[in-house]
Gaussian input, Z-matrix of N, CA and C with variables (Angstrom, degrees):
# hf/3-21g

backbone

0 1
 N
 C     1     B1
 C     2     B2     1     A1
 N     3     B3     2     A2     1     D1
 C     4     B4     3     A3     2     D2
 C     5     B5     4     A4     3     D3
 N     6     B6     5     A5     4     D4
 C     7     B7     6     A6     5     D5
 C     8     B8     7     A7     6     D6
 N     9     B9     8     A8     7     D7
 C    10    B10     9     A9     8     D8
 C    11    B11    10    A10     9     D9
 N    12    B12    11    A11    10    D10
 C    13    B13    12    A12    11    D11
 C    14    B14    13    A13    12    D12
 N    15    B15    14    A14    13    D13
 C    16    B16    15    A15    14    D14
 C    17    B17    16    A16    15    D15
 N    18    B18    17    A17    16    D16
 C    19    B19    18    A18    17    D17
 C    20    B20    19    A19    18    D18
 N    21    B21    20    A20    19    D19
 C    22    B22    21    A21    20    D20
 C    23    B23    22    A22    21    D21
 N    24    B24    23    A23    22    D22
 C    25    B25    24    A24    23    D23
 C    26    B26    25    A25    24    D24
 N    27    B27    26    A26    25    D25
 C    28    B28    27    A27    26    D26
 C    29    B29    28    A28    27    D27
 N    30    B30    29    A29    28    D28
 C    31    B31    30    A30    29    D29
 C    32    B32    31    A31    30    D30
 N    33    B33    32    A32    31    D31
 C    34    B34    33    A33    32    D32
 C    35    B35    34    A34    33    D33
 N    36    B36    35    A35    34    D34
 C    37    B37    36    A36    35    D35
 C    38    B38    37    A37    36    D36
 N    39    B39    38    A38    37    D37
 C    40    B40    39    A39    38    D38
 C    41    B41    40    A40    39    D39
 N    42    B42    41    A41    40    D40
 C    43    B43    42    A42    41    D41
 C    44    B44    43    A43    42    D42
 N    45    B45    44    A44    43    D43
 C    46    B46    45    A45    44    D44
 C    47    B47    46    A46    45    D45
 N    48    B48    47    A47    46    D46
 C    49    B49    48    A48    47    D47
 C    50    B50    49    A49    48    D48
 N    51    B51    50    A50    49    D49
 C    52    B52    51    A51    50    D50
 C    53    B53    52    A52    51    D51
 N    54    B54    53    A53    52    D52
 C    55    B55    54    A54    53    D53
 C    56    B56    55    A55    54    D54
 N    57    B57    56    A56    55    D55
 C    58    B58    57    A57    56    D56
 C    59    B59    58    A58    57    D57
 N    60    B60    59    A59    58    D58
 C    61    B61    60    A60    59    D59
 C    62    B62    61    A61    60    D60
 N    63    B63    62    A62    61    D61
 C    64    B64    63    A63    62    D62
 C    65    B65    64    A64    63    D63
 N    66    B66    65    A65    64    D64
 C    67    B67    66    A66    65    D65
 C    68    B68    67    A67    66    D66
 N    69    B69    68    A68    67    D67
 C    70    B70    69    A69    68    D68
 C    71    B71    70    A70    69    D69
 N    72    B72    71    A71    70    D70
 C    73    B73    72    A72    71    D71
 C    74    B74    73    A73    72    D72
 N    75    B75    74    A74    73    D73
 C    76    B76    75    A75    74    D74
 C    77    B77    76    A76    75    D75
 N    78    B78    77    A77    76    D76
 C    79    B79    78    A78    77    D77
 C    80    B80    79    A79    78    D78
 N    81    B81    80    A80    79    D79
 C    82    B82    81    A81    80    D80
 C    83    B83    82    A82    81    D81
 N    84    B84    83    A83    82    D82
 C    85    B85    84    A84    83    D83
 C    86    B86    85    A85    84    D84
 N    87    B87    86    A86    85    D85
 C    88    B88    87    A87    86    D86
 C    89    B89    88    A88    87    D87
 N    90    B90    89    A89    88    D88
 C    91    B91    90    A90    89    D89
 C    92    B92    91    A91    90    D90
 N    93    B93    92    A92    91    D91
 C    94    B94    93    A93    92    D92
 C    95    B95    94    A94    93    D93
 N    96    B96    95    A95    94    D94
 C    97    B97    96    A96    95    D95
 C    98    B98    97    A97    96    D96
 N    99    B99    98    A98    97    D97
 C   100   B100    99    A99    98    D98
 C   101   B101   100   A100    99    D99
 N   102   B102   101   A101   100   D100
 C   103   B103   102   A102   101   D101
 C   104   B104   103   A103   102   D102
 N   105   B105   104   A104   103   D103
 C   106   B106   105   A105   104   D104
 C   107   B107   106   A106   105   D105
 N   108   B108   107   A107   106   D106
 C   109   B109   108   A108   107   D107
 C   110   B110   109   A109   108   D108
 N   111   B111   110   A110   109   D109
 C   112   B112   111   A111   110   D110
 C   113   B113   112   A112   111   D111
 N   114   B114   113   A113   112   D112
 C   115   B115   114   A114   113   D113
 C   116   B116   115   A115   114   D114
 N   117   B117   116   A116   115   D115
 C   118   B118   117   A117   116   D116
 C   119   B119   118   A118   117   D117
 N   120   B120   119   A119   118   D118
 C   121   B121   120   A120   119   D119
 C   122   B122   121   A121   120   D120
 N   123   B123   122   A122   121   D121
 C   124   B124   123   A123   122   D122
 C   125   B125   124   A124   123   D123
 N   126   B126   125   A125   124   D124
 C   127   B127   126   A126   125   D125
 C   128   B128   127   A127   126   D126
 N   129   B129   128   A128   127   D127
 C   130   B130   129   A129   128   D128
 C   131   B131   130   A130   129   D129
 N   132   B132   131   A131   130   D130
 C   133   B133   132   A132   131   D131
 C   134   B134   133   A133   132   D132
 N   135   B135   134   A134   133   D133
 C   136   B136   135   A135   134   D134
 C   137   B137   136   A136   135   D135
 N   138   B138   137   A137   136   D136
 C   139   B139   138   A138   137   D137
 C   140   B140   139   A139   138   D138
 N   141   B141   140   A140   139   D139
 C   142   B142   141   A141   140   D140
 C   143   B143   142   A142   141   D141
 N   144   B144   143   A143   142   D142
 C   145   B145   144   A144   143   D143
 C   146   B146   145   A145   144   D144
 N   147   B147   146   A146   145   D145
 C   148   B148   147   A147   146   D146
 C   149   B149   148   A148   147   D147
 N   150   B150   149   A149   148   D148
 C   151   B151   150   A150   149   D149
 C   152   B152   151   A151   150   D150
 N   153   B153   152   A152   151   D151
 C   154   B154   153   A153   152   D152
 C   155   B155   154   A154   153   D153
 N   156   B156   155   A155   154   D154
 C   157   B157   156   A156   155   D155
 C   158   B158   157   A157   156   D156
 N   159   B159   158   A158   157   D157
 C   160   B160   159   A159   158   D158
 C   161   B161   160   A160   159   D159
 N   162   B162   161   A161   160   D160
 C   163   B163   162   A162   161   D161
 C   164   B164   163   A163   162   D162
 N   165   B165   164   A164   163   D163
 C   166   B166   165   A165   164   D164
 C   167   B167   166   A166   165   D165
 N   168   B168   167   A167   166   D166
 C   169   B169   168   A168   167   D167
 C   170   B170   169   A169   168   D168
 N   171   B171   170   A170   169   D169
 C   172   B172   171   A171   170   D170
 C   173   B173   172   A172   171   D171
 N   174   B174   173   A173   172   D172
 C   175   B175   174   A174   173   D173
 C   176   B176   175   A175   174   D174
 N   177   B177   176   A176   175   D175
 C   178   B178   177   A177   176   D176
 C   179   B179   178   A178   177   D177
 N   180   B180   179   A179   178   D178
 C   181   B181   180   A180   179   D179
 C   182   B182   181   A181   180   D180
 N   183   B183   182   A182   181   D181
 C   184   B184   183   A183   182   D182
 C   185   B185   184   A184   183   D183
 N   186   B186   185   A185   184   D184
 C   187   B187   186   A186   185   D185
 C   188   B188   187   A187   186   D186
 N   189   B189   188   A188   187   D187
 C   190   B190   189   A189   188   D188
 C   191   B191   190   A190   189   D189
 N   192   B192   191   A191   190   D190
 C   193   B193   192   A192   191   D191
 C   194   B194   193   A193   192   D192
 N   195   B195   194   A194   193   D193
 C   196   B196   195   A195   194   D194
 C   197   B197   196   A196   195   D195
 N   198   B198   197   A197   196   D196
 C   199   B199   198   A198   197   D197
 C   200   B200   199   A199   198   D198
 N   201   B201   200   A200   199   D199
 C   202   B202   201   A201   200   D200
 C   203   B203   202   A202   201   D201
 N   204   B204   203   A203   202   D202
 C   205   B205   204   A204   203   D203
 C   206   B206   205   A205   204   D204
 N   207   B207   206   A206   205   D205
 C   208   B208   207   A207   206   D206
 C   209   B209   208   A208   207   D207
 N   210   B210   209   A209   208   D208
 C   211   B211   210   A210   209   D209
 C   212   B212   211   A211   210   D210
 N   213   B213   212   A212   211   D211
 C   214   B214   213   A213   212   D212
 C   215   B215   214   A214   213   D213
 N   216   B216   215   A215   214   D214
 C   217   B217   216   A216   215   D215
 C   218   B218   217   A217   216   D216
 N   219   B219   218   A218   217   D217
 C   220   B220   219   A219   218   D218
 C   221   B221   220   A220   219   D219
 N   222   B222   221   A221   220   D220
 C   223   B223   222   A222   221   D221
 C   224   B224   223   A223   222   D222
 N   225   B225   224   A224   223   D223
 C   226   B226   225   A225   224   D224
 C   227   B227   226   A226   225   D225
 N   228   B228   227   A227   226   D226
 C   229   B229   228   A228   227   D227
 C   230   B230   229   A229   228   D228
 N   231   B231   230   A230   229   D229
 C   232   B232   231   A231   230   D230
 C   233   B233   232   A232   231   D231
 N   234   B234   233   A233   232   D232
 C   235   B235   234   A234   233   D233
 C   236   B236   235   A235   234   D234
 N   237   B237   236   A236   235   D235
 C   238   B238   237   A237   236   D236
 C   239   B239   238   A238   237   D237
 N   240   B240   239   A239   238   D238
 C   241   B241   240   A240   239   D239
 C   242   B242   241   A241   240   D240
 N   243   B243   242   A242   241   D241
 C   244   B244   243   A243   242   D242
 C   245   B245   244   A244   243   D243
 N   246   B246   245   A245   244   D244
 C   247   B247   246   A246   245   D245
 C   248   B248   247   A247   246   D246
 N   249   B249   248   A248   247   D247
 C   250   B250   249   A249   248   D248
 C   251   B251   250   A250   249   D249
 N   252   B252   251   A251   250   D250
 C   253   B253   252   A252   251   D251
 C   254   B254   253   A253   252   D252
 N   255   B255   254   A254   253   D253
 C   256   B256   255   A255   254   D254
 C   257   B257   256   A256   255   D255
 N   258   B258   257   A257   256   D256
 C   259   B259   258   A258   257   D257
 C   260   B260   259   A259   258   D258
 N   261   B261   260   A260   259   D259
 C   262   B262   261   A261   260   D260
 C   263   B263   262   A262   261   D261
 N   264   B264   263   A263   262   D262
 C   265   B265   264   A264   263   D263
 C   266   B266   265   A265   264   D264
 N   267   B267   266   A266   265   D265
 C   268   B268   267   A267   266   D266
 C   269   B269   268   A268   267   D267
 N   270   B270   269   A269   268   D268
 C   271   B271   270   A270   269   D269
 C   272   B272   271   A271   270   D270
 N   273   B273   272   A272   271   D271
 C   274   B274   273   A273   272   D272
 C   275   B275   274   A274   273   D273
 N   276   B276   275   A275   274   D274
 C   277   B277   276   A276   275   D275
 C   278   B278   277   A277   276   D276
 N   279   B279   278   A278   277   D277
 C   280   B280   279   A279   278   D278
 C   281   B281   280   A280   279   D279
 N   282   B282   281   A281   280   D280
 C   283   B283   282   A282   281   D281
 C   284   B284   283   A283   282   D282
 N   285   B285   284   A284   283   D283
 C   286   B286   285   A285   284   D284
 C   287   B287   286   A286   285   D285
 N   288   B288   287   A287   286   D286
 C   289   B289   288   A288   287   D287
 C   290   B290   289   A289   288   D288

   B1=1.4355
   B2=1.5203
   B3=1.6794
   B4=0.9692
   B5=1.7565
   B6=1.4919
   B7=1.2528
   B8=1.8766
   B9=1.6489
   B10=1.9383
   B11=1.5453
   B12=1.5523
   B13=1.9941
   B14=1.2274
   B15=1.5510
   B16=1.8631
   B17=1.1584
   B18=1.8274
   B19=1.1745
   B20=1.6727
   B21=1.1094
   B22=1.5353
   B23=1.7042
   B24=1.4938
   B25=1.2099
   B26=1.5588
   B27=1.2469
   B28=1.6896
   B29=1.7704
   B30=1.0158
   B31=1.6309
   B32=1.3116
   B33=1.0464
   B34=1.9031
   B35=1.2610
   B36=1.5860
   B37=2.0203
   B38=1.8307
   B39=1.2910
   B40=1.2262
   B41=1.7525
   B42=1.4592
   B43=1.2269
   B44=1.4233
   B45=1.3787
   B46=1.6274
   B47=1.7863
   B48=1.3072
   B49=1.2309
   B50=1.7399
   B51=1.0093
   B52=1.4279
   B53=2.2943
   B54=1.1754
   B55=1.4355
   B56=1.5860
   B57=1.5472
   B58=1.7414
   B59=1.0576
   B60=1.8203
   B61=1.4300
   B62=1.4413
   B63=1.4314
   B64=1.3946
   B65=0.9100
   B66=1.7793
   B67=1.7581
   B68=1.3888
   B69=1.1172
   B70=1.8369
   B71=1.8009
   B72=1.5453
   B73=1.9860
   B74=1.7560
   B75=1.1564
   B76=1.5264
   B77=1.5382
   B78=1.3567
   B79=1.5581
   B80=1.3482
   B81=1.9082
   B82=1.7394
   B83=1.1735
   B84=1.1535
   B85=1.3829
   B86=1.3859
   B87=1.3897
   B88=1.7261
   B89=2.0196
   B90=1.6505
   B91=2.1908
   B92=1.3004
   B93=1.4092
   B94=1.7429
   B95=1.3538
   B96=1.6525
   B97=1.5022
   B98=1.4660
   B99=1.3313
   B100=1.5715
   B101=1.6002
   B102=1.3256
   B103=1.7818
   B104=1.6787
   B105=1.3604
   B106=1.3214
   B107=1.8422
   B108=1.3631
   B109=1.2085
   B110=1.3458
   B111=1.3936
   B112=1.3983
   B113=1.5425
   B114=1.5134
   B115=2.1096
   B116=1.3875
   B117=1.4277
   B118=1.8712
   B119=1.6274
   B120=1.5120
   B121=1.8166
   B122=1.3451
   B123=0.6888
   B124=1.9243
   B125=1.7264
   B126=0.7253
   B127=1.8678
   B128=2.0022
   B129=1.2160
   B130=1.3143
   B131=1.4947
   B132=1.6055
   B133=1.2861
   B134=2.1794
   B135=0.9367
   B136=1.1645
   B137=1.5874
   B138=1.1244
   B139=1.4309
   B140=1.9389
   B141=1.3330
   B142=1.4480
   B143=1.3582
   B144=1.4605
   B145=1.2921
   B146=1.8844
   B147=1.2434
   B148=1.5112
   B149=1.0993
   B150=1.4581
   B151=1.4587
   B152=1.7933
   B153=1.5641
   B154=1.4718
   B155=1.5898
   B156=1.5463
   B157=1.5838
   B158=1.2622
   B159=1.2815
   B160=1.7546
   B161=1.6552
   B162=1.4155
   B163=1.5946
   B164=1.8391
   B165=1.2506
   B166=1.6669
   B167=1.7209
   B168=1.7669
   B169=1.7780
   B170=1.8477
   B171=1.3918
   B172=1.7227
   B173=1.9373
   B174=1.4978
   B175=1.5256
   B176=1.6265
   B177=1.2610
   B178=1.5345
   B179=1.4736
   B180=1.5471
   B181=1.7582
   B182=1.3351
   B183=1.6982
   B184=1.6140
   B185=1.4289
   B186=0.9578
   B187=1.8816
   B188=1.4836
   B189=1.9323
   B190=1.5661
   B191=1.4259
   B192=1.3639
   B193=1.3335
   B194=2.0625
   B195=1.1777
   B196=1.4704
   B197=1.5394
   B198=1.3455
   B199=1.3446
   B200=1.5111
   B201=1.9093
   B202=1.0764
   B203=1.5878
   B204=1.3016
   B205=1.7061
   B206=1.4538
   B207=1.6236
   B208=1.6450
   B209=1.7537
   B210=1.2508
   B211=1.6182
   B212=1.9718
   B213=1.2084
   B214=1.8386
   B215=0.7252
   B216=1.5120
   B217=1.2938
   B218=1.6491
   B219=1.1950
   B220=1.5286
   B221=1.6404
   B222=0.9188
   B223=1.6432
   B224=1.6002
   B225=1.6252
   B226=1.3591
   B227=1.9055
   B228=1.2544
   B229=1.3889
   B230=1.3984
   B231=1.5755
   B232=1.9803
   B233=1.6973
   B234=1.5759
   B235=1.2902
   B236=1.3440
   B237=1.8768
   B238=1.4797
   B239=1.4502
   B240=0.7057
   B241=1.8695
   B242=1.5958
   B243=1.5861
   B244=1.7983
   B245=1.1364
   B246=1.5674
   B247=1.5535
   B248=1.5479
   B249=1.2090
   B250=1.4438
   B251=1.7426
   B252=1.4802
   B253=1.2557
   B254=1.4462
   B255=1.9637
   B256=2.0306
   B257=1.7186
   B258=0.8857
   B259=2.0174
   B260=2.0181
   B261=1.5285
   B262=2.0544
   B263=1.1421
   B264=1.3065
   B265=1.9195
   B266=1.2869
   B267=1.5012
   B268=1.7633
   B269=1.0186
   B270=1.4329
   B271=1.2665
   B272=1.9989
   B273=1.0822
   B274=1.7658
   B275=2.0152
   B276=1.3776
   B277=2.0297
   B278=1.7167
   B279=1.5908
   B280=0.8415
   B281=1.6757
   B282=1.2015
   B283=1.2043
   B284=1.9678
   B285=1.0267
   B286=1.7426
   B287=1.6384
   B288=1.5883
   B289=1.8640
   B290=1.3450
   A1=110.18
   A2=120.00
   A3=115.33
   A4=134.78
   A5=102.45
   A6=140.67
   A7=98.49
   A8=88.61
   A9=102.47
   A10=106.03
   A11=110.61
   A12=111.02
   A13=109.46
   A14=110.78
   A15=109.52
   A16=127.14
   A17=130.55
   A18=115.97
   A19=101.61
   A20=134.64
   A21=139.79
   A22=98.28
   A23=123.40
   A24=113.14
   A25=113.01
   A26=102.03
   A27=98.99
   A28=100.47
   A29=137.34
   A30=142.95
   A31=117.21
   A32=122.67
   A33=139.04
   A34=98.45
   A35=111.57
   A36=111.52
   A37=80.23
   A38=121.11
   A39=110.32
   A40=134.75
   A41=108.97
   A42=134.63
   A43=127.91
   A44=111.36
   A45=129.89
   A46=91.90
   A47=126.42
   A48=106.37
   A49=111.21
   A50=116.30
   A51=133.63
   A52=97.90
   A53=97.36
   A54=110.03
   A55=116.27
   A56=104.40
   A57=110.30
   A58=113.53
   A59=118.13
   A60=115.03
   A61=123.49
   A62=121.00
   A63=130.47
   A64=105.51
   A65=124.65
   A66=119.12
   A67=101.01
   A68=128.91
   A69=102.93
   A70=94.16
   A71=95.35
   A72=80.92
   A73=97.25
   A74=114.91
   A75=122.24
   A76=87.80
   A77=131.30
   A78=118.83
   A79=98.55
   A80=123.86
   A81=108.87
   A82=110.66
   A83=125.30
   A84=114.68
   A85=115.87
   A86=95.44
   A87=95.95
   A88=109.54
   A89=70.66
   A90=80.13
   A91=105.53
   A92=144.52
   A93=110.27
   A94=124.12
   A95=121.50
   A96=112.56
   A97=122.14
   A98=94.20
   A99=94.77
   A100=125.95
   A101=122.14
   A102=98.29
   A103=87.73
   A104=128.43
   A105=116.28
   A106=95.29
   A107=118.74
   A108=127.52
   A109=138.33
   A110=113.04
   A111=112.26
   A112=107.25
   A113=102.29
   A114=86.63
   A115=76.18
   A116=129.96
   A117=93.46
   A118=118.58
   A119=89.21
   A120=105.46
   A121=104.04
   A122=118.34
   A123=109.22
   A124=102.80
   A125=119.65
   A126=126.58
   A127=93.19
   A128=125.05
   A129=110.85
   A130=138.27
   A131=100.54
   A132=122.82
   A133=87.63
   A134=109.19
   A135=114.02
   A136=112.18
   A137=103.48
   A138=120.83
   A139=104.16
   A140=132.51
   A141=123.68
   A142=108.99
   A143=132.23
   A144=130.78
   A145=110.00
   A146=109.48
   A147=105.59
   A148=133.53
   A149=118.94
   A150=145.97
   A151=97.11
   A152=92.06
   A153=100.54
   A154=110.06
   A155=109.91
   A156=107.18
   A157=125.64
   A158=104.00
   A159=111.41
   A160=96.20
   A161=109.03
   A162=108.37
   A163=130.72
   A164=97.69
   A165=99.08
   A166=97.17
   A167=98.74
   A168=92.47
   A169=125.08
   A170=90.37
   A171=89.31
   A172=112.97
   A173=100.84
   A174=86.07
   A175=89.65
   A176=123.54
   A177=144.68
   A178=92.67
   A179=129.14
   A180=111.46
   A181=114.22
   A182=105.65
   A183=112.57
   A184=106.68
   A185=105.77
   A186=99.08
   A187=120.67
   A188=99.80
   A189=112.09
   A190=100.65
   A191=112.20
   A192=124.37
   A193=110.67
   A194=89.18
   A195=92.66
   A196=115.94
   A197=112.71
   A198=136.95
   A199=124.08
   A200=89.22
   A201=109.74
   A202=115.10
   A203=106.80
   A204=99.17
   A205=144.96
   A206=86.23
   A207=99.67
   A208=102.89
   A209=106.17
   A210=107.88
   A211=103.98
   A212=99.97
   A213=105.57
   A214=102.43
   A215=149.30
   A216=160.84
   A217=112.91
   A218=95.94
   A219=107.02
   A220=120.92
   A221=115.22
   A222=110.63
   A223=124.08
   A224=100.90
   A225=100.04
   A226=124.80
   A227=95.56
   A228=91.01
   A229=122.62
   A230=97.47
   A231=106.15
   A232=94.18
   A233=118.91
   A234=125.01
   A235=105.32
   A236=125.99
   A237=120.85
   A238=104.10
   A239=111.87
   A240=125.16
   A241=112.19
   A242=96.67
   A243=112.33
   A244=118.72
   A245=111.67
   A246=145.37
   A247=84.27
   A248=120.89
   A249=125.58
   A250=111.89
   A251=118.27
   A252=135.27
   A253=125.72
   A254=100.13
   A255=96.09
   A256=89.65
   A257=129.96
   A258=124.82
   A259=89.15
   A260=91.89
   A261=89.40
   A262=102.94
   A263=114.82
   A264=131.80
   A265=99.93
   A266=97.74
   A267=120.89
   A268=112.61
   A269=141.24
   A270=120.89
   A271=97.26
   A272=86.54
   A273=82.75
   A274=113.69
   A275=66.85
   A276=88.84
   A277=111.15
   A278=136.10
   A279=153.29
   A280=123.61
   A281=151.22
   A282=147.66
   A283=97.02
   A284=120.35
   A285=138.40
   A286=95.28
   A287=118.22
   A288=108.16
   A289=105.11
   D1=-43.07
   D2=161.29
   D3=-24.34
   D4=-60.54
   D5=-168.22
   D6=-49.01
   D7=-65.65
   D8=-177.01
   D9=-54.28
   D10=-41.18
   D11=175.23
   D12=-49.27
   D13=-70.76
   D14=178.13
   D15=-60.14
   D16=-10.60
   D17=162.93
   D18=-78.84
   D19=-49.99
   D20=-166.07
   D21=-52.92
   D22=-39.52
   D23=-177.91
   D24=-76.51
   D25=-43.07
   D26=-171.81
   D27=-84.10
   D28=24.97
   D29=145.88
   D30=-98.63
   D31=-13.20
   D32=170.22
   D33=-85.33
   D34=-46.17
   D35=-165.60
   D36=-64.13
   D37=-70.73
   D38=-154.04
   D39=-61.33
   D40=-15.41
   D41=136.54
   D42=-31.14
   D43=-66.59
   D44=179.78
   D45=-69.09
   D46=-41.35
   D47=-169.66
   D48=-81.21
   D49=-20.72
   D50=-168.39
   D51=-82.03
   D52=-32.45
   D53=175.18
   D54=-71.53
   D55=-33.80
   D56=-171.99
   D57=-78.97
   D58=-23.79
   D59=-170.85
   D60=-62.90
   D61=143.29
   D62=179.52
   D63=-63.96
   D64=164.08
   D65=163.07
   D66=-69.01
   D67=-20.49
   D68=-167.37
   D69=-84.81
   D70=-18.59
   D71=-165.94
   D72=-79.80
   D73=-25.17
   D74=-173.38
   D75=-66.71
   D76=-64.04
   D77=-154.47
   D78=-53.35
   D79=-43.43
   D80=-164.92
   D81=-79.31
   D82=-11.86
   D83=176.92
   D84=-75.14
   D85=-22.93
   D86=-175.14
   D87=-78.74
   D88=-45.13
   D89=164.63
   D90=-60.57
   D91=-41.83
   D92=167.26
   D93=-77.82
   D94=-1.81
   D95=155.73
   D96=-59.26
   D97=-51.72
   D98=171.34
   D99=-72.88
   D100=-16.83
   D101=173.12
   D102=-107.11
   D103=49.40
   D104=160.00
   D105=-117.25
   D106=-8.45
   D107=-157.91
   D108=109.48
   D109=-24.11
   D110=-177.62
   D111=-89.27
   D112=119.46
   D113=-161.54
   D114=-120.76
   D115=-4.33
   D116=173.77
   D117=95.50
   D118=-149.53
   D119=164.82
   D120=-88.07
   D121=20.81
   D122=-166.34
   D123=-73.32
   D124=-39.27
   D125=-167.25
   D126=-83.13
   D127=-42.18
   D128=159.69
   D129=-54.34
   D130=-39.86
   D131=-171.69
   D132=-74.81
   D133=-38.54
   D134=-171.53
   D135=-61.36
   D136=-86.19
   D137=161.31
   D138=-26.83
   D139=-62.20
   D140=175.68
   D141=-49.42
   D142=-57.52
   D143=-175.21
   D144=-52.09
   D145=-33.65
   D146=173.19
   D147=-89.51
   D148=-5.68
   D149=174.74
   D150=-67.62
   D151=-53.98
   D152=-160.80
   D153=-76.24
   D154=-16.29
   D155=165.77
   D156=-78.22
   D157=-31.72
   D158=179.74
   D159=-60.60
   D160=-84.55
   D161=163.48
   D162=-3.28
   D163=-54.01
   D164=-174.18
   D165=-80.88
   D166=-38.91
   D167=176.56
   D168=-55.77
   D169=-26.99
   D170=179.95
   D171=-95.01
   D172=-33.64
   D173=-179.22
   D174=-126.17
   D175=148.45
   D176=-153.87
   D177=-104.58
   D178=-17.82
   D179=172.13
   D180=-117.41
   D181=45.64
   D182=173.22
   D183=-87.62
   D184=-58.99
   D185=176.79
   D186=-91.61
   D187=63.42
   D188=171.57
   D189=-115.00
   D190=156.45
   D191=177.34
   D192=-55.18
   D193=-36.38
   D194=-175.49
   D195=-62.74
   D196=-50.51
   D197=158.37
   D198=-15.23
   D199=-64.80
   D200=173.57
   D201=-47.32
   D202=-77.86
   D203=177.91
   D204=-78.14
   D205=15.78
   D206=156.55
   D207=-80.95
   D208=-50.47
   D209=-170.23
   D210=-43.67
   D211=-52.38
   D212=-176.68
   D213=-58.38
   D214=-64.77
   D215=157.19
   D216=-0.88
   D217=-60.74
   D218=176.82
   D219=-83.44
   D220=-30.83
   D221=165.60
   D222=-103.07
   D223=12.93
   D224=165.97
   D225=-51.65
   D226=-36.83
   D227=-172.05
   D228=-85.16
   D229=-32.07
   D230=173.07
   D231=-52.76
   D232=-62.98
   D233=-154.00
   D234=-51.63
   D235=-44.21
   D236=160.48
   D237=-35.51
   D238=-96.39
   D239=-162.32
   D240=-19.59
   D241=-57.06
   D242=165.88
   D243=-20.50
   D244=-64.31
   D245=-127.81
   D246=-100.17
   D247=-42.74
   D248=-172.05
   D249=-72.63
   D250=-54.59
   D251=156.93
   D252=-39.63
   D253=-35.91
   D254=164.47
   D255=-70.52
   D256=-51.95
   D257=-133.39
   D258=-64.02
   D259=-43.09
   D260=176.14
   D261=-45.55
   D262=-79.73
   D263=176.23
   D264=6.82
   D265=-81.73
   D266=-159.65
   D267=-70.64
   D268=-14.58
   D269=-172.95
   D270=-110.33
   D271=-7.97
   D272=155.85
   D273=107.59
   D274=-5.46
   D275=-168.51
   D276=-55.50
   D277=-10.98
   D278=-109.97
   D279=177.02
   D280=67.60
   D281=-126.03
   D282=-129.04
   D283=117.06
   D284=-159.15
   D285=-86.90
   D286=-35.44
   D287=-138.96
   D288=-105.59

């Protein structure tokens, strides 16, 4: 019982410490995840931001509001199905390899 207390406390300490950080201390810490290697979403986030320039570069009403909720509109239902297909994935119900 001991054991379950000191993990529950030292996952709260790391919580509370993860809560105090500043945005500038949050951004460097995250900048030494990434030049240590662990970059994350970063290459998605990357790759989307350039998707979406090529896009606005070829047609001029890609980044309109209207646009916008035609695009949701239309992958609302794949993205259900998706979204449903990770939760199988992850909980293990389902094995890919």
């Amino acid at each position: 019982m001991s054991v379950n207390e000191s993990t529950e406390v030292s996952g709260s300490a790391v919580l509370v410490e993860q809560q105090s950080l500043s945005p500038r201390e949050y951004v460097g810490q995250y900048a030494r995840r990434v030049r240590s290697g662990d970059i994350g979403s970063l290459p998605i986030i990357i790759g989307l931001i350039i998707i979406a320039i090529i896009f606005q570069s070829l047609n001029q009403n890609y980044l309109t509001p209207r646009n916008f909720v035609n695009l949701i509109v239309q992958m609302a239902g794949l993205a259900t199905i998706a979204i449903g297909v990770v939760f199988v994935l992850l909980m293990g119900e389902i094995d890919l390899s």
